[in-house]
C-alpha positions in Angstrom: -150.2 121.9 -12.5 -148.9 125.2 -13.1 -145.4 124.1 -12.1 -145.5 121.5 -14.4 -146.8 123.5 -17.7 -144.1 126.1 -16.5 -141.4 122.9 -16.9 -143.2 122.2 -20.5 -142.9 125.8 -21.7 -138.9 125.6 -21.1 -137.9 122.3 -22.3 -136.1 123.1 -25.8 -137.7 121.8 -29.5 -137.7 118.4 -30.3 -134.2 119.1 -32.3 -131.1 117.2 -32.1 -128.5 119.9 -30.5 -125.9 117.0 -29.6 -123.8 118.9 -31.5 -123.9 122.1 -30.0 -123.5 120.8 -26.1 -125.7 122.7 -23.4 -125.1 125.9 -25.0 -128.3 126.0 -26.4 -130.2 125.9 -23.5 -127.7 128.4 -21.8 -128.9 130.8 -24.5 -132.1 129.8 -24.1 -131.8 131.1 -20.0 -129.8 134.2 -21.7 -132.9 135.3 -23.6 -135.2 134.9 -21.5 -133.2 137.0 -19.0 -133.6 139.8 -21.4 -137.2 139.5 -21.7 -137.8 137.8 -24.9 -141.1 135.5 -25.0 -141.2 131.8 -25.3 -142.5 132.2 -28.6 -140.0 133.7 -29.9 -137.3 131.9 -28.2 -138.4 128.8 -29.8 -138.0 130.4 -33.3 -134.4 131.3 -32.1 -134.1 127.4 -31.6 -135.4 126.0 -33.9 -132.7 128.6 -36.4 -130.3 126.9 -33.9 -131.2 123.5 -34.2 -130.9 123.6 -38.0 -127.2 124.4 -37.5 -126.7 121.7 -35.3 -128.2 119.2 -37.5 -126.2 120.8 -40.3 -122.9 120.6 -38.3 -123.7 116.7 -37.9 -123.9 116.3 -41.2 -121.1 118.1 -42.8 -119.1 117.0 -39.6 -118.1 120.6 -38.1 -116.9 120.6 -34.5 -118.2 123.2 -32.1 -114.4 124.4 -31.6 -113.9 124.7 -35.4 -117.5 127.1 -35.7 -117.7 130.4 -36.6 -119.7 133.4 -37.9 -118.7 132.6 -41.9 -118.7 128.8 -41.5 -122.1 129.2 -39.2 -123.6 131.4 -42.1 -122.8 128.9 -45.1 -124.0 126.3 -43.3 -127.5 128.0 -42.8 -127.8 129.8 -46.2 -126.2 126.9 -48.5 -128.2 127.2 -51.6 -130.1 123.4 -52.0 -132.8 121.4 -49.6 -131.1 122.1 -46.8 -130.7 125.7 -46.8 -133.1 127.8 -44.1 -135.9 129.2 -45.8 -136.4 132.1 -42.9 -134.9 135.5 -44.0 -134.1 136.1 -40.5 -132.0 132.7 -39.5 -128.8 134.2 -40.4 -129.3 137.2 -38.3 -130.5 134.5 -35.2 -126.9 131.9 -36.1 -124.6 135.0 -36.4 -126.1 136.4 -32.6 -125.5 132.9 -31.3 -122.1 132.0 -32.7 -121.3 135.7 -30.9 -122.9 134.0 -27.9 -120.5 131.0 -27.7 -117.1 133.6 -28.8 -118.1 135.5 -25.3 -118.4 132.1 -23.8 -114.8 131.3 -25.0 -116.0 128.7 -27.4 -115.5 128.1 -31.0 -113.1 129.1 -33.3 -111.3 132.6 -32.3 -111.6 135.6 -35.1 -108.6 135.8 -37.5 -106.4 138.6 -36.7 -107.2 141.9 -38.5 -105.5 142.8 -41.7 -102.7 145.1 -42.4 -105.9 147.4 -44.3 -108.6 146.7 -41.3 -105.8 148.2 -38.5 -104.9 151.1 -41.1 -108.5 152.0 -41.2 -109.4 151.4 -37.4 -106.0 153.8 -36.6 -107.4 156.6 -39.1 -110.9 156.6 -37.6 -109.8 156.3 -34.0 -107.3 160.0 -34.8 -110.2 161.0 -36.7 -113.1 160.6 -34.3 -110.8 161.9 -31.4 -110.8 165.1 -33.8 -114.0 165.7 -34.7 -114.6 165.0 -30.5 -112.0 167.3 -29.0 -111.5 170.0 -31.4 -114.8 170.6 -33.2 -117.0 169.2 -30.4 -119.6 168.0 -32.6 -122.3 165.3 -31.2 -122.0 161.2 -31.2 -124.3 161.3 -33.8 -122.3 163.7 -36.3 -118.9 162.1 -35.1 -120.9 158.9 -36.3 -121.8 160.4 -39.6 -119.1 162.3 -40.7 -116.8 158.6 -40.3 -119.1 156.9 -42.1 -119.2 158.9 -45.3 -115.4 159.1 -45.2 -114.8 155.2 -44.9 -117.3 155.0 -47.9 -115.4 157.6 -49.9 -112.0 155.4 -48.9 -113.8 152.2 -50.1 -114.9 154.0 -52.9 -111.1 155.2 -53.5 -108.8 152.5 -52.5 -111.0 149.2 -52.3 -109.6 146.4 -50.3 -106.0 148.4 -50.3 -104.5 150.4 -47.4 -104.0 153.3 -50.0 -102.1 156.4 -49.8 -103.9 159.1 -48.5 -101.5 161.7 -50.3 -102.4 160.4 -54.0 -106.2 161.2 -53.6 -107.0 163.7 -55.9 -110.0 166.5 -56.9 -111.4 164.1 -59.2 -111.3 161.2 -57.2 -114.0 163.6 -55.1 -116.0 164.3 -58.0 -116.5 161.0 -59.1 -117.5 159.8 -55.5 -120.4 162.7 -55.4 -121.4 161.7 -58.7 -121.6 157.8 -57.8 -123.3 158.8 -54.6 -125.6 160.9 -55.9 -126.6 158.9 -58.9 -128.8 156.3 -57.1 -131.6 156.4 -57.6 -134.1 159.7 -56.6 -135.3 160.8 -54.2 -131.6 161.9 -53.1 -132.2 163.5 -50.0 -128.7 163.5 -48.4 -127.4 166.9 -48.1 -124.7 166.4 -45.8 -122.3 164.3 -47.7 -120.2 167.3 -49.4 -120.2 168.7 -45.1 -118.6 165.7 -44.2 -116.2 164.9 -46.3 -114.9 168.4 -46.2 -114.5 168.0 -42.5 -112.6 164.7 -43.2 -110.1 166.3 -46.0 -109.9 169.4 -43.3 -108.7 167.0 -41.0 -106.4 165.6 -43.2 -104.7 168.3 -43.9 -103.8 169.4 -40.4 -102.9 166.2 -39.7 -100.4 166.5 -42.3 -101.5 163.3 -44.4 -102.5 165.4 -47.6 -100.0 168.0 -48.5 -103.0 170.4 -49.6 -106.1 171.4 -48.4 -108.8 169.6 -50.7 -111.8 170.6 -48.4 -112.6 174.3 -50.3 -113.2 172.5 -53.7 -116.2 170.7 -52.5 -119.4 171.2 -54.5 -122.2 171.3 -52.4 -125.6 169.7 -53.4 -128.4 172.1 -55.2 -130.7 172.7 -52.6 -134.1 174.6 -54.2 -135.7 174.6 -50.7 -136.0 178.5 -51.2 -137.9 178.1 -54.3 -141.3 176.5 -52.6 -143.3 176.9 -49.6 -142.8 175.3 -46.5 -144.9 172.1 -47.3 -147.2 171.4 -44.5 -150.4 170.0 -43.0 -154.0 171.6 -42.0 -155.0 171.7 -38.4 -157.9 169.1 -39.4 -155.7 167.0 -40.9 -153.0 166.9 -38.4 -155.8 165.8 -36.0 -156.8 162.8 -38.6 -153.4 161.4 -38.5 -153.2 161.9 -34.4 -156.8 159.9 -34.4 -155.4 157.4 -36.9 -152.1 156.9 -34.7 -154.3 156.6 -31.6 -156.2 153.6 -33.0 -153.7 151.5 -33.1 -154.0 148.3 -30.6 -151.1 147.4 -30.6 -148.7 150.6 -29.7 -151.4 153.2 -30.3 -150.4 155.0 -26.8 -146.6 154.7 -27.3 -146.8 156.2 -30.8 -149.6 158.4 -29.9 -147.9 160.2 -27.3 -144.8 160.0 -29.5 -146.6 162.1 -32.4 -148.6 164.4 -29.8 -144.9 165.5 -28.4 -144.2 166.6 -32.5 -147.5 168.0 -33.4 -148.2 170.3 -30.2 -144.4 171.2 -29.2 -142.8 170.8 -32.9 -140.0 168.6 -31.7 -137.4 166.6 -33.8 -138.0 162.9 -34.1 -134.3 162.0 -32.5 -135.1 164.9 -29.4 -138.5 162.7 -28.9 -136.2 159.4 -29.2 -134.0 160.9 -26.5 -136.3 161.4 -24.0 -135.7 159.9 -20.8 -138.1 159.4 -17.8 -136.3 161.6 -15.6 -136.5 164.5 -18.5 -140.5 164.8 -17.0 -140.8 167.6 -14.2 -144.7 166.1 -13.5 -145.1 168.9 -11.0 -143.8 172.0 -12.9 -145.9 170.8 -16.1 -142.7 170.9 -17.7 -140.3 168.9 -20.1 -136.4 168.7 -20.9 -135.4 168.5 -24.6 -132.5 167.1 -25.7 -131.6 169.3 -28.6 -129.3 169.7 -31.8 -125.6 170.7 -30.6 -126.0 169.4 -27.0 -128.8 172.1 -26.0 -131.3 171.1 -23.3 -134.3 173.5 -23.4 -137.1 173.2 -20.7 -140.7 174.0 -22.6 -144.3 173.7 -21.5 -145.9 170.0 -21.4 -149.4 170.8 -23.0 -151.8 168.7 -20.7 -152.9 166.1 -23.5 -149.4 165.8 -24.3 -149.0 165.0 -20.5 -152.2 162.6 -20.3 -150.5 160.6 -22.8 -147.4 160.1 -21.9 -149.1 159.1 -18.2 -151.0 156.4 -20.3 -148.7 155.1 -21.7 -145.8 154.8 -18.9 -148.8 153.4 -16.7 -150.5 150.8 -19.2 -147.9 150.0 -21.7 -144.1 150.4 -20.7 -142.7 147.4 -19.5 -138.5 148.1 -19.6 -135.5 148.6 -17.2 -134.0 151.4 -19.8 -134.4 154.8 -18.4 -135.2 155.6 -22.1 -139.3 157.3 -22.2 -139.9 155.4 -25.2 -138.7 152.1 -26.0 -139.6 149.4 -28.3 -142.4 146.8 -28.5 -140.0 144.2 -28.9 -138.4 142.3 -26.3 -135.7 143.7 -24.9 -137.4 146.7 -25.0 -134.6 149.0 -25.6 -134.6 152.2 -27.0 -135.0 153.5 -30.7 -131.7 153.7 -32.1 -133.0 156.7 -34.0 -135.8 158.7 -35.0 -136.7 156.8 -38.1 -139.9 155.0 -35.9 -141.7 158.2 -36.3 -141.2 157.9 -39.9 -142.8 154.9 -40.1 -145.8 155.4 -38.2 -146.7 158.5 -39.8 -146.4 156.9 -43.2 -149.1 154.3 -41.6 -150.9 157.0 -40.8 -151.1 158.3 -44.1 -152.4 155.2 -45.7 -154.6 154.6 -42.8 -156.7 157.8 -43.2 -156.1 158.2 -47.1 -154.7 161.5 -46.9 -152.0 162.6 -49.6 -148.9 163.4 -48.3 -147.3 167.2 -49.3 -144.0 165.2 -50.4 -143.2 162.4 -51.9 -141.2 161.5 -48.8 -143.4 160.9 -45.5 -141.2 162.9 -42.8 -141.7 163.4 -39.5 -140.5 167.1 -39.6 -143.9 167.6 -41.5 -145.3 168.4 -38.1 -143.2 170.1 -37.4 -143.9 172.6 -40.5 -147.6 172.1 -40.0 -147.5 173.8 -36.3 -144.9 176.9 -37.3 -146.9 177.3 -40.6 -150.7 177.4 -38.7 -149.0 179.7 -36.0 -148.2 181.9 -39.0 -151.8 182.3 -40.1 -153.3 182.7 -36.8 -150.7 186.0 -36.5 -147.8 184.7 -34.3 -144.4 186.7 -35.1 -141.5 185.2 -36.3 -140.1 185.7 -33.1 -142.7 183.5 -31.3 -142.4 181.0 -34.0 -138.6 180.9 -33.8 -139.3 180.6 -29.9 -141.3 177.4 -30.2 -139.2 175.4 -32.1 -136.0 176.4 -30.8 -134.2 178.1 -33.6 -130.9 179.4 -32.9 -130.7 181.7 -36.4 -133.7 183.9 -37.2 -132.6 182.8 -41.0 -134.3 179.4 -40.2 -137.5 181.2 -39.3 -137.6 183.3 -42.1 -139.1 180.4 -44.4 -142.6 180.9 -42.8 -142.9 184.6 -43.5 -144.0 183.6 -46.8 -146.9 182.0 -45.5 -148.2 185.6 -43.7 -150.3 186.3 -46.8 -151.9 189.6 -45.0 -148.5 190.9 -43.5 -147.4 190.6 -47.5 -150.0 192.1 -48.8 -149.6 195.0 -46.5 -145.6 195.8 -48.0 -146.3 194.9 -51.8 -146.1 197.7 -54.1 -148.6 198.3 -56.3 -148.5 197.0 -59.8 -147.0 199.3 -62.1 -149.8 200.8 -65.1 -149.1 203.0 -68.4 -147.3 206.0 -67.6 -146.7 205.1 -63.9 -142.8 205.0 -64.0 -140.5 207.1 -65.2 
């Protein structure tokens, strides 16, 4: 009986996939070799079977399909276009599926433009690597912003990288910054004057455009840090904990940045062998490459046990990984973002910016050590700082250790 309903569960939709050969059902296997659940490997099908039906129609042969053709045949406005936002996502991973397979029709050669621009990023990356040993991340980054300022500049032309001018810099910040608020990108004026440094010592600019970079207003020093109360830092861990669904996974998550003040990408990071169960301690992946060993609080530790024991289900050696089959890891730290946000509207609580952050615990820890009397020093110690200027924020929140160095108002006749 239970062979049989196990026979039933993997025979594909009732969908006509003449047209598409076995490969169906060999992505079917392929899926669920990665974990995915029947349920949603149907939905992948049935995405697929539309094509096929649609490739019948129009009379498309399996060697002449691919990505574009795959994608008009699935989003063709009329009756017979798919009504599922995410079918073209689900036909452009399958038509990839087939090209490793060798089937299909093979990509067109890049252009002239596309190997100009793959040459430039490949010298520049190997830069930014070797000579200013900045992080994956930033290397990521930095490329990005300067292939939107080139698209920005030059379009769909290889361009001349000599003929870029100040004001073709200007006009990029300006269109960039324009969108609509809250702008919160301060790093775009860094990284483009890293990529018109690079230019110039790779002698493809005859002068050094970097130093006439404006950089954006930042009025950070003209406000408190904004942060949370101790009571209402423990609302949001009770509302993340009440979740059924990952209410351990994202519990421990948030513990790990309300107790030891972590970034959200050094929790992302996390890997299982980053846990030292014995010495109560835990390995942090930091900014720059910097691993720091700290304290694991023990309901920091409790959860984390939970979780890994209850919940985690993956083969990646990433601590936390997604719900989502094939359980992977977070490509960044934008999760925590999200389930602080539901956190918000699940206890009702206002957030202290219009943006829900997950550096807010962050804040919320250095700013209530403050006001119990922990020195900047010991405050700088717990989250990691490497410049005492980045501490120096929260001495504006030691009302007392003002108080104690204000001068006394001046009166009539009291100055001379």
């Amino acid at each position: 009986m239970n062979i049989r309903k196990n026979e039933e569960n993997h025979r594909l939709p009732a969908m006509n996939f003449a047209s598409l050969g076995d490969y169906p059902a060999q992505f079917r296997q392929h899926l669920s070799e990665q974990g995915y659940t029947e349920g949603t490997i149907n939905i992948y099908l049935r995405c697929i079977g539309r094509l096929a039906e649609r490739m019948k129609t129009e009379g498309v042969a399996l060697g002449d399909l691919d990505e574009a053709q795959a994608l008009a045949l699935v989003t063709e406005p009329g009756r017979h276009r798919h009504r599922k936002p995410y079918a073209p996502w689900i036909v452009k991973r399958f038509v990839r599926f087939l090209t490793a397979q060798g089937v299909g029709k093979p990509p067109l050669p890049p252009t002239d433009r596309e190997v100009a621009r793959a040459e430039l990023k490949r010298e520049y990356e190997t830069y930014l690597r070797r000579q200013r040993g900045l992080s994956e991340r930033t290397i990521f980054h930095s490329w990005r912003i300067a292939d939107r300022f080139l698209d920005f500049r030059f379009g769909e032309k290889i361009g001349d990288l000599a003929k870029i001018t100040p004001a073709d810099i200007a006009g990029f910040l300006q269109h960039a910054t324009s969108r609509k608020p809250p702008f919160r990108d301060k790093t775009l004026p860094t990284h483009l004057r890293n990529f018109f440094r690079y230019l110039f010592k790779a002698g493809k600019t005859a002068r050094n455009l970097a130093p006439g970079i404006p950089s954006v207003a930042q009025r950070y020093g003209a406000r408190l840090p904004r942060h949370l109360t101790p009571e209402q830092v423990e609302a949001l861990i009770g509302a993340v904990r009440s979740d059924k669904a990952t209410g351990r996974r994202d519990h421990a998550m948030v513990l790990l940045l309300a107790r030891l003040g972590l970034r959200a990408p050094e929790v992302v990071a996390m890997q299982l062998d980053d846990i030292d169960w014995r010495a109560g301690e835990i390995l942090v992946r930091g900014k720059g490459g910097r691993h720091d060993r700290v304290p694991l609080p023990p309901d920091v530790g409790r959860a984390i046990a939970d979780y890994v024991r209850l919940d985690r289900s993956s083969s990646s050696r990433a601590l936390f990984v997604t719900d989502r089959a094939p359980h992977g890891p977070f490509k960044n730290g934008q999760i925590l973002n999200m389930i602080l946000r539901k956190a918000f509207s699940g206890t009702g609580l206002k957030p202290p910016a219009p943006y829900v952050g997950s550096h807010i615990l962050r804040h919320s820890l250095a700013a209530n050590l403050a006001r119990q009397g922990a020195s900047l020093e010991e405050i700088g110690d717990m989250l990691r700082h490497r410049s005492r200027a980045s501490t120096m924020i929260y001495a504006r929140l030691d009302i007392d250790g003002l108080r104690s160095i204000a001068q006394p108002w001046p009166v009539a006749g009291g100055t001379k």
